[in-house]
MILUM-220894 format. One record per atom (N, C-alpha, C, CB): residue in three letters; z, y, x; residue number from 0. Coordinates in nm, 4 decimals. Glycine has a CB too. Layout:
<recs>
{'Ala' {Z Y X} NUM}
...
</recs>
This chain:
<recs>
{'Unk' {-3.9565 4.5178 17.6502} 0}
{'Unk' {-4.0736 4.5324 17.7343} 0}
{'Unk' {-4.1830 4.6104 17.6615} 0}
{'Unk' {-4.1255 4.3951 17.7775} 0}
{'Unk' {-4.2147 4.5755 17.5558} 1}
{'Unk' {-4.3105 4.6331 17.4650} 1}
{'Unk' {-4.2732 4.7809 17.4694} 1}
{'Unk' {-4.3055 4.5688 17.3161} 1}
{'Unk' {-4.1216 4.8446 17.4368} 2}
{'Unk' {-4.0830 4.9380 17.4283} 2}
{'Unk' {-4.1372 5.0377 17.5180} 2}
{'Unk' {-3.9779 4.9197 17.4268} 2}
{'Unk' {-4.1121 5.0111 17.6548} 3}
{'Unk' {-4.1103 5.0513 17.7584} 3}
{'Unk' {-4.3009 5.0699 17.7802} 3}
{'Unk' {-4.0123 4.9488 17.8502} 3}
{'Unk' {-4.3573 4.9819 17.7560} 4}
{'Unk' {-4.5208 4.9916 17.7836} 4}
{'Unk' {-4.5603 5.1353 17.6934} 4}
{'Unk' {-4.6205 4.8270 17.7135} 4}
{'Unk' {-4.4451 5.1799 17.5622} 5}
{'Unk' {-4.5251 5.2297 17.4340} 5}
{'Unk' {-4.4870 5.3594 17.4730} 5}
{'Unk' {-4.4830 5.1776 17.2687} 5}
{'Unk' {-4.3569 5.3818 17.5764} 6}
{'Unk' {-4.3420 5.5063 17.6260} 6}
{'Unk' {-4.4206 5.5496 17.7220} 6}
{'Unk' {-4.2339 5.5227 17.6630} 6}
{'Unk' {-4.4329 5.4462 17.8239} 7}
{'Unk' {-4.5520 5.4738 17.9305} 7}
{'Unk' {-4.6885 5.5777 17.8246} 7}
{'Unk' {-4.6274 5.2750 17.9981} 7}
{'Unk' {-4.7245 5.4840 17.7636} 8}
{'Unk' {-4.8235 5.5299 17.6912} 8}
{'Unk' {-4.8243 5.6443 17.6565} 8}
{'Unk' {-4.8404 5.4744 17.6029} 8}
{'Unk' {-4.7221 5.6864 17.5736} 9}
{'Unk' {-4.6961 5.8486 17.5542} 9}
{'Unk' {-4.6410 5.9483 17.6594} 9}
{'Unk' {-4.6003 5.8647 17.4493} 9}
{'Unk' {-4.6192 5.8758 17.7378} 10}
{'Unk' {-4.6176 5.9845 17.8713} 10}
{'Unk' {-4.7381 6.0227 17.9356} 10}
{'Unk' {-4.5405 5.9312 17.9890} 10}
{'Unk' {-4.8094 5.9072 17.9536} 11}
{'Unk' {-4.9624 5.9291 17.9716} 11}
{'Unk' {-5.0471 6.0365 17.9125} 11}
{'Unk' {-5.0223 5.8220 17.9287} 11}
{'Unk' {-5.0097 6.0357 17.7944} 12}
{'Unk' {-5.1370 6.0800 17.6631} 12}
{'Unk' {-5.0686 6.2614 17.7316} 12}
{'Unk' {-5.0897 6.0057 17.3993} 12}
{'Unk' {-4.9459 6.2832 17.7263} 13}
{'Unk' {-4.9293 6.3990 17.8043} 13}
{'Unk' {-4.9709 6.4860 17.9345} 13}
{'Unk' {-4.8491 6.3863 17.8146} 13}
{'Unk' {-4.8995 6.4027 18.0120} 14}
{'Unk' {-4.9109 6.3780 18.1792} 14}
{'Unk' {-4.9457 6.3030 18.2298} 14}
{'Unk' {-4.8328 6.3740 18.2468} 14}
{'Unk' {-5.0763 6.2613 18.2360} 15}
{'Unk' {-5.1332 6.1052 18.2780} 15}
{'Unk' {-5.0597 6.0948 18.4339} 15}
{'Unk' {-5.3445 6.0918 18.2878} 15}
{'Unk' {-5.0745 6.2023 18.5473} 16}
{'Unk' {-5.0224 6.1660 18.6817} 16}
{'Unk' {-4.8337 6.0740 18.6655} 16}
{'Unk' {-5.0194 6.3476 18.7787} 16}
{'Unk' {-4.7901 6.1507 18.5633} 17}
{'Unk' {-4.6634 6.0898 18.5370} 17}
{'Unk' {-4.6823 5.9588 18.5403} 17}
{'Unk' {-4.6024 6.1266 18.4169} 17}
{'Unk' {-4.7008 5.8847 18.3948} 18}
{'Unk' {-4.7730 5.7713 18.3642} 18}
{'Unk' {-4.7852 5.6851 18.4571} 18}
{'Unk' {-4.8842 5.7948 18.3248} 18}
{'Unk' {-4.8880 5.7255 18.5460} 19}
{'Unk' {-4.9036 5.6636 18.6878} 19}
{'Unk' {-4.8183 5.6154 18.7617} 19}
{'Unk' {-4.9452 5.7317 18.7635} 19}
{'Unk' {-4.7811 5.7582 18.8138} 20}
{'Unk' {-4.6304 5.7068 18.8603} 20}
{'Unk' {-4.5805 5.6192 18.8618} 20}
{'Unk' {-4.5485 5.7372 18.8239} 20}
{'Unk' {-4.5500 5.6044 18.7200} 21}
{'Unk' {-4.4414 5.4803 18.6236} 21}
{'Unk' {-4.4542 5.3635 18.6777} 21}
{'Unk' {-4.4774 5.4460 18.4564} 21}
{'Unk' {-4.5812 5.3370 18.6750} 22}
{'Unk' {-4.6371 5.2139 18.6895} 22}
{'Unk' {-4.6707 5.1668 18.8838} 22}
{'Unk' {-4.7862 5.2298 18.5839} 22}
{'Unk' {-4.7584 5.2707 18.9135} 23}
{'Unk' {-4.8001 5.2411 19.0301} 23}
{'Unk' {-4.7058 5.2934 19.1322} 23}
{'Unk' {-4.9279 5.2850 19.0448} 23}
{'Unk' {-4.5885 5.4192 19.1429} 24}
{'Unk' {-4.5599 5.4555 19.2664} 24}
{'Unk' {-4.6213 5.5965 19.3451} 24}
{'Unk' {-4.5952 5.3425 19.3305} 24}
{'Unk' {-4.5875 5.6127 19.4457} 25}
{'Unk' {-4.6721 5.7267 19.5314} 25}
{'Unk' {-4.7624 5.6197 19.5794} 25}
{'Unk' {-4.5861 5.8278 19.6668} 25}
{'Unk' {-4.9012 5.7061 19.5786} 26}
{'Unk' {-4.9925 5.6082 19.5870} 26}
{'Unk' {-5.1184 5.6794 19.6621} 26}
{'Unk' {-5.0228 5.5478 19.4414} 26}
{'Unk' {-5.2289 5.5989 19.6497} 27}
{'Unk' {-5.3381 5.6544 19.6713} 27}
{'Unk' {-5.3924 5.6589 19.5272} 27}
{'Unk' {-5.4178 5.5849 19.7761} 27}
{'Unk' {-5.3437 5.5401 19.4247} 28}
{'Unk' {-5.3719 5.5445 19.2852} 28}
{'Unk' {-5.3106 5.6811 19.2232} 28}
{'Unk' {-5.3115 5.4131 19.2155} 28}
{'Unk' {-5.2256 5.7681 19.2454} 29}
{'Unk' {-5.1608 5.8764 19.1961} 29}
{'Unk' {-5.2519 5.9817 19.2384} 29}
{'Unk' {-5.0178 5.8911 19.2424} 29}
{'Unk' {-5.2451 6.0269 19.3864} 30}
{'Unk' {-5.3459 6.0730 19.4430} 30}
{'Unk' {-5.4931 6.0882 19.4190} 30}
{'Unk' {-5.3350 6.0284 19.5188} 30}
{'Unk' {-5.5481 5.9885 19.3406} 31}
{'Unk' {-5.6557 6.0115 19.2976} 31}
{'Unk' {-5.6677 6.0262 19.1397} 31}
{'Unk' {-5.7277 5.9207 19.3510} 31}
{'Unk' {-5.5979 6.0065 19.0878} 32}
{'Unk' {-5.5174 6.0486 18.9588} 32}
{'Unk' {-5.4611 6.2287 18.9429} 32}
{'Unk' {-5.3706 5.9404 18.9650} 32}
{'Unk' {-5.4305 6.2470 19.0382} 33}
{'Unk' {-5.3662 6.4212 19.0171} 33}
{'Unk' {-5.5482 6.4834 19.0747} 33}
{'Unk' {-5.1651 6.4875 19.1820} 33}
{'Unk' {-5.6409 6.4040 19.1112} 34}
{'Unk' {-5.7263 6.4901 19.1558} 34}
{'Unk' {-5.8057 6.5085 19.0143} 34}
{'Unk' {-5.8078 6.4381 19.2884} 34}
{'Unk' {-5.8165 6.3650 18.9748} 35}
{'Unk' {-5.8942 6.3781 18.8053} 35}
{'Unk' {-5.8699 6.4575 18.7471} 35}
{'Unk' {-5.8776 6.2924 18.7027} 35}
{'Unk' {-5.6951 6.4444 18.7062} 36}
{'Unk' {-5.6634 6.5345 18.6089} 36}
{'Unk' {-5.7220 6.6964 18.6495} 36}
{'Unk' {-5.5005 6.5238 18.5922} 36}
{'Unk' {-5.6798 6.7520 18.8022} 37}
{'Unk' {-5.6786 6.8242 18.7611} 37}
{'Unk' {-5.8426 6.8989 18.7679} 37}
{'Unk' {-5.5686 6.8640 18.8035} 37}
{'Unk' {-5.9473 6.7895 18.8058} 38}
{'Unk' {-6.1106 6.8290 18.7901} 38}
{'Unk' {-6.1454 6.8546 18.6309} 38}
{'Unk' {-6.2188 6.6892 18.8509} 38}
{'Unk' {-6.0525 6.7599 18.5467} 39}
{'Unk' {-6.0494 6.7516 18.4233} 39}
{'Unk' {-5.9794 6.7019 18.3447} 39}
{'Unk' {-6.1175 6.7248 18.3983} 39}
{'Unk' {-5.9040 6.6894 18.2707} 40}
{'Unk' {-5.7956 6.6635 18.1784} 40}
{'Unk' {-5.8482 6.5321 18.1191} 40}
{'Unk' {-5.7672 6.7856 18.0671} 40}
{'Unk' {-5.9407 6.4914 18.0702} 41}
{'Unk' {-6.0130 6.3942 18.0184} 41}
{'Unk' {-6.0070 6.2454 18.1148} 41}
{'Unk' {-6.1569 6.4583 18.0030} 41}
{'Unk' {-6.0654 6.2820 18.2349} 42}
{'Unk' {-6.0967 6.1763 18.3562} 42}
{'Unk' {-5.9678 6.1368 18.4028} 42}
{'Unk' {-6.1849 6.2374 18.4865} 42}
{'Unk' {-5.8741 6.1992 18.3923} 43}
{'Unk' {-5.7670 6.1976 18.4006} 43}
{'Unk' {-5.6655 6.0832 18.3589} 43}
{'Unk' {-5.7551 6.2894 18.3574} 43}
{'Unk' {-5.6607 6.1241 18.2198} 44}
{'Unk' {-5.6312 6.0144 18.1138} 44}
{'Unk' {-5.7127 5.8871 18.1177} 44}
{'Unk' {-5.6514 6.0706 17.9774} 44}
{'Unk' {-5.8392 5.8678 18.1358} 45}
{'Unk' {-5.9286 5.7553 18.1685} 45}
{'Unk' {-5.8839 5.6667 18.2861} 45}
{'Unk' {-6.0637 5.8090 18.1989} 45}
{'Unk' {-5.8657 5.7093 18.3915} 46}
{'Unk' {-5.7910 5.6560 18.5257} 46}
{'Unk' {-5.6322 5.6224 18.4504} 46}
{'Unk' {-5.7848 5.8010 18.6772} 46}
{'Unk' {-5.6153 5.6677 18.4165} 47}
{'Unk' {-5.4614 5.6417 18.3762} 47}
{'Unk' {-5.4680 5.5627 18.2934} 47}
{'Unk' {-5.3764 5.7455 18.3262} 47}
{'Unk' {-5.5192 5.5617 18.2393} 48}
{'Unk' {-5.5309 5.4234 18.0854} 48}
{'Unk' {-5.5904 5.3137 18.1448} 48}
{'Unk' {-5.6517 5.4616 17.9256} 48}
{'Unk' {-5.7087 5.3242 18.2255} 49}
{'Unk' {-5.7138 5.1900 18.3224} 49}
{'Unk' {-5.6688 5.1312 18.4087} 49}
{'Unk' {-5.7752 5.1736 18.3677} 49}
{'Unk' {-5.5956 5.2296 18.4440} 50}
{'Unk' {-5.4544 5.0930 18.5583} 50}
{'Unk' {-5.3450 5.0451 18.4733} 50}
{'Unk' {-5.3338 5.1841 18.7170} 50}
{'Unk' {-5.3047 5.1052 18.4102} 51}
{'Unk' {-5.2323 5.0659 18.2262} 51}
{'Unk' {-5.2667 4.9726 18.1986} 51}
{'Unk' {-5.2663 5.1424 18.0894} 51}
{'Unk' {-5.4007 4.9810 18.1185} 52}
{'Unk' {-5.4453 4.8295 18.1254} 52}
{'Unk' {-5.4482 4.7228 18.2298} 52}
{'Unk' {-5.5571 4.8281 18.0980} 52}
{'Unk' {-5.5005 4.7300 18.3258} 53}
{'Unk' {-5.5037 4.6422 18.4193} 53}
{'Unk' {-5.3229 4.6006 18.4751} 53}
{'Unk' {-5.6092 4.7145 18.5354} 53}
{'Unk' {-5.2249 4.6707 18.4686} 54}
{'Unk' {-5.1266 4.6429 18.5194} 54}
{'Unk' {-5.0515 4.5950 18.4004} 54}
{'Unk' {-5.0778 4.7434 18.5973} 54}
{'Unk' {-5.0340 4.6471 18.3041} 55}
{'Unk' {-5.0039 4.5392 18.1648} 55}
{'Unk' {-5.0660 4.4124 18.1232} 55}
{'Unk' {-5.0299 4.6040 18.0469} 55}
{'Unk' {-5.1815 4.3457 18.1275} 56}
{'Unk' {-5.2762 4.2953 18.0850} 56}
{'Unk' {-5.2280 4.1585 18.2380} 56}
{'Unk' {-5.4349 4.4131 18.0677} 56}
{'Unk' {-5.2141 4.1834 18.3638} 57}
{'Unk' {-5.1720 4.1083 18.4756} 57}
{'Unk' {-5.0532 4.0323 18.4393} 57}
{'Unk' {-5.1468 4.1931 18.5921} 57}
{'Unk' {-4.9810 4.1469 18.4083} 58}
{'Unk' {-4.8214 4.1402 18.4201} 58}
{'Unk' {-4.8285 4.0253 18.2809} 58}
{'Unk' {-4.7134 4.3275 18.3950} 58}
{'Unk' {-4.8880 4.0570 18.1592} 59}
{'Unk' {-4.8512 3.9783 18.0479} 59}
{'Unk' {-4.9200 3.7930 18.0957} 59}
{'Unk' {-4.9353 4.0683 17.8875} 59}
{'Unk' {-5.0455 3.8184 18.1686} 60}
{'Unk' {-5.0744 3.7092 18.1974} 60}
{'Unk' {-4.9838 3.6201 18.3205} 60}
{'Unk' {-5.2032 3.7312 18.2198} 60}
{'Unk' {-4.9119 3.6829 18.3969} 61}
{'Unk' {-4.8429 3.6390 18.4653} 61}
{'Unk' {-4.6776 3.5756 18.3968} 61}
{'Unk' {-4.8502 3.7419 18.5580} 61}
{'Unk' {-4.6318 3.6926 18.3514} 62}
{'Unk' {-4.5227 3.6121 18.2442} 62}
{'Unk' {-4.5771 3.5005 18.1146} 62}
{'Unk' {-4.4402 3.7431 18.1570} 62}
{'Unk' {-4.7045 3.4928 18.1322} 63}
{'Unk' {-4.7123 3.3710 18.0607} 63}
{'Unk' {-4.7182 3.2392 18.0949} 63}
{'Unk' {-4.7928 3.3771 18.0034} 63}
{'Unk' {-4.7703 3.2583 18.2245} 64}
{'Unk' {-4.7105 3.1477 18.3151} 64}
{'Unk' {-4.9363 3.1005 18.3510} 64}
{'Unk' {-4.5526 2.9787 18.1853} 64}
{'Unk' {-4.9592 3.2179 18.3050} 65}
{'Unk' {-5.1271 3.1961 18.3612} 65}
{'Unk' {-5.1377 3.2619 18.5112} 65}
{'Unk' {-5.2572 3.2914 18.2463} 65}
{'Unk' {-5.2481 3.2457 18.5464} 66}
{'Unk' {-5.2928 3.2960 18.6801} 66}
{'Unk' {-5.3651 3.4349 18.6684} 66}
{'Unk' {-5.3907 3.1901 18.7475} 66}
{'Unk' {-5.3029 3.5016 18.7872} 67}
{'Unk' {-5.3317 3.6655 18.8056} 67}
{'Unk' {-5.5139 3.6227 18.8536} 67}
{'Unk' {-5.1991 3.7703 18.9714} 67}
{'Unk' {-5.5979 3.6608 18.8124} 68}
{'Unk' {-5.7553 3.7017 18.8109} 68}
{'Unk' {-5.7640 3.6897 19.0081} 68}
{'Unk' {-5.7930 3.9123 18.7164} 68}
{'Unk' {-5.7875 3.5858 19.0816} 69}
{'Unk' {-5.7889 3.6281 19.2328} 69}
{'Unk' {-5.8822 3.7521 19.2443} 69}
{'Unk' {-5.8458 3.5030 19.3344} 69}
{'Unk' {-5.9665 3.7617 19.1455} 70}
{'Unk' {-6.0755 3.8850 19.2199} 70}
{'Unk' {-5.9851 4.0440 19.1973} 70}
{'Unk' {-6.2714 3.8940 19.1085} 70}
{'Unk' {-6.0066 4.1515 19.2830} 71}
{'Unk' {-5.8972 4.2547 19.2746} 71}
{'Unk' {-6.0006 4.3117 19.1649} 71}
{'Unk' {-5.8423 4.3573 19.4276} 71}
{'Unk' {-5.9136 4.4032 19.1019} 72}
{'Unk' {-5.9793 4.5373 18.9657} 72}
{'Unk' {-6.0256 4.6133 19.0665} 72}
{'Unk' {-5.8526 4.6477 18.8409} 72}
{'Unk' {-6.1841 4.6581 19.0281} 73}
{'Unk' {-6.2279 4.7820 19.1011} 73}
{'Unk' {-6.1647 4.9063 19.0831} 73}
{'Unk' {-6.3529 4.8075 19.0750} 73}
{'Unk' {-6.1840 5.0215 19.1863} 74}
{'Unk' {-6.0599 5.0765 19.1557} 74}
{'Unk' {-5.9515 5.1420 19.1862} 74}
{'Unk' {-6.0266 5.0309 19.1347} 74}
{'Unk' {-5.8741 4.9984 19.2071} 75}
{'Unk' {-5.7299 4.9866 19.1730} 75}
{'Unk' {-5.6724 4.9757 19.3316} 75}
{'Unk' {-5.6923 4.8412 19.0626} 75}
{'Unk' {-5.5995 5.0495 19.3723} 76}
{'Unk' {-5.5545 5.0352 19.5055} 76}
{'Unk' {-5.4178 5.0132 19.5347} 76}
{'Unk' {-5.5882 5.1373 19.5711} 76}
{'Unk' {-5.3450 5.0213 19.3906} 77}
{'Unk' {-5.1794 4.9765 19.4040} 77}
{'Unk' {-5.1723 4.8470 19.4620} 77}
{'Unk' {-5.0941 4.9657 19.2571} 77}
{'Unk' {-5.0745 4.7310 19.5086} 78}
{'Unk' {-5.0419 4.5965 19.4882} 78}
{'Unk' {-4.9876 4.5532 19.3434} 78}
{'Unk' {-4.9443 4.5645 19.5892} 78}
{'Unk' {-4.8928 4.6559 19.3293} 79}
{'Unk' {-4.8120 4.6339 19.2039} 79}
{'Unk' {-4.9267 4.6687 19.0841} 79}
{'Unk' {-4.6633 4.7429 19.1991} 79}
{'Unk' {-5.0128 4.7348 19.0689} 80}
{'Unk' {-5.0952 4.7224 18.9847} 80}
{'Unk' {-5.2229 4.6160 19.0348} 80}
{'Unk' {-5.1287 4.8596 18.9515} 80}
{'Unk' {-5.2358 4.5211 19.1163} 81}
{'Unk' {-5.3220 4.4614 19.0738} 81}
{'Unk' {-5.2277 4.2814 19.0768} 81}
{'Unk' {-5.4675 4.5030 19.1713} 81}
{'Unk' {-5.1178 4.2662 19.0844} 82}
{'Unk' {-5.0075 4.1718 19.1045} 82}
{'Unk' {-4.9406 4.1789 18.9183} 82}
{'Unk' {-4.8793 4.2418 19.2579} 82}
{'Unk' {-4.9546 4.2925 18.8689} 83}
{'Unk' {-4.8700 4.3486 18.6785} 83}
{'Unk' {-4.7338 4.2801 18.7377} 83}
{'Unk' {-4.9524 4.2372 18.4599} 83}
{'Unk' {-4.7172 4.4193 18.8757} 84}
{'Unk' {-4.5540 4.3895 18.9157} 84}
{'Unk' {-4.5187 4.3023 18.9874} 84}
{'Unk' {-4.4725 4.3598 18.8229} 84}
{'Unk' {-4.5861 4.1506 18.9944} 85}
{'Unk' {-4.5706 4.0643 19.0762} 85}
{'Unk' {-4.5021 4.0633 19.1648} 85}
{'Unk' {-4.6429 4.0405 19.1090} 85}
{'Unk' {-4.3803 4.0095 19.2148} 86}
{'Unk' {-4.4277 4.0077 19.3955} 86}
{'Unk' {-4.4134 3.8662 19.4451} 86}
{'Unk' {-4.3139 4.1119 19.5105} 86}
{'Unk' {-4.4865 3.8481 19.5925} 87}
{'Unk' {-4.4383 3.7270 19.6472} 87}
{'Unk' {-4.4350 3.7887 19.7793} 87}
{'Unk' {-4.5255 3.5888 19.6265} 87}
{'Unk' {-4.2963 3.7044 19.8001} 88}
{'Unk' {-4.2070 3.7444 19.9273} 88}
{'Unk' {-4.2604 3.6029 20.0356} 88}
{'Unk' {-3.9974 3.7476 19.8798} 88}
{'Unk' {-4.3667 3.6043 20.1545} 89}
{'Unk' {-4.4132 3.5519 20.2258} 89}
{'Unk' {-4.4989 3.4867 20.1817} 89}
{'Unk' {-4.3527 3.5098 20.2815} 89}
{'Unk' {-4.5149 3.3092 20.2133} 90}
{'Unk' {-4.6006 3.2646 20.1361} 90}
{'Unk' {-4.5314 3.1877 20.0500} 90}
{'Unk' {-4.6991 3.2067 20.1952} 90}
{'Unk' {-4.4527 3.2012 19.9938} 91}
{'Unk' {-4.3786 3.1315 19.8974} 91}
{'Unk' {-4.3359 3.2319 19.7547} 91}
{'Unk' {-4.2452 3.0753 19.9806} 91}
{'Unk' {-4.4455 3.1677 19.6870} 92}
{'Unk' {-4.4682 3.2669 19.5350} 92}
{'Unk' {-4.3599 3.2195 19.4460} 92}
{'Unk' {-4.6331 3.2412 19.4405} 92}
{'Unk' {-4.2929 3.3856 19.3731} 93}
{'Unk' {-4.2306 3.3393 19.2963} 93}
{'Unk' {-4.2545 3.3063 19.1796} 93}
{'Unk' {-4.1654 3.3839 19.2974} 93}
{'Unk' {-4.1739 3.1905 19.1292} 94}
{'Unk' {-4.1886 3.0990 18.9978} 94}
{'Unk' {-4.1729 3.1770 18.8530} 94}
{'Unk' {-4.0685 2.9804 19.0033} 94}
{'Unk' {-4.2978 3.1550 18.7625} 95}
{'Unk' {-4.3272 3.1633 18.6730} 95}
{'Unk' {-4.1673 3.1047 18.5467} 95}
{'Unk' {-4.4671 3.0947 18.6927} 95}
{'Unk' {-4.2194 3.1184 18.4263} 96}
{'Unk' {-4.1484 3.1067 18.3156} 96}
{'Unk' {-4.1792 2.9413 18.3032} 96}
{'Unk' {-4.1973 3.2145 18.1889} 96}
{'Unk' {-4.0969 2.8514 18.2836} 97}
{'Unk' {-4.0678 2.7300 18.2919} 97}
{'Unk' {-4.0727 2.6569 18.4006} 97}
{'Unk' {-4.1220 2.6819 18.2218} 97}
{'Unk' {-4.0701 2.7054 18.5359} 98}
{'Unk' {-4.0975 2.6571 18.6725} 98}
{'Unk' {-3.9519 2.6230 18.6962} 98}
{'Unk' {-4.1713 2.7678 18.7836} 98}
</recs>
């Protein structure tokens, strides 16, 4: 898992819209990501490193068996980035690590 976050990362530091991708999908988060980059290369990488964070940082608190933050990341318009992958299928959430 770690592995996989450290490539994200260096795909980012390249091609932040890639990066994105990875994580979020076709999106409106991508979409506003290919507009950064291409207003500026800088803003770019900034948007991209903050759904990174926010979708790693979920995801680790969720495999720990803590609770995802109810308030959403400003922002952030993925599910899968504001869930770090999550899903729940109706209203019946799926079970954590020792459940």
């Amino acid at each position: 898992m770690v592995l996989a976050a450290i490539v994200v990362v260096i795909i980012t530091i390249f091609i932040p819209p890639l990066g994105v991708f990875l994580i979020a999908g076709c999106g409106a988060d991508l979409l506003i990501n290919i507009c950064l980059t291409l207003l500026g290369y800088f803003p770019g990488h900034i948007h991209a490193f903050y759904l990174e964070y926010v979708y790693y940082d979920r995801r680790d608190k969720a495999r720990l068996g803590g609770t995802i933050a109810p308030k959403r990341a400003p922002g952030v318009y993925s599910q899968v980035i504001q869930t770090g992958g999550r899903t729940d299928y109706g209203t019946v959430p799926v079970a954590g690590p020792g459940a």
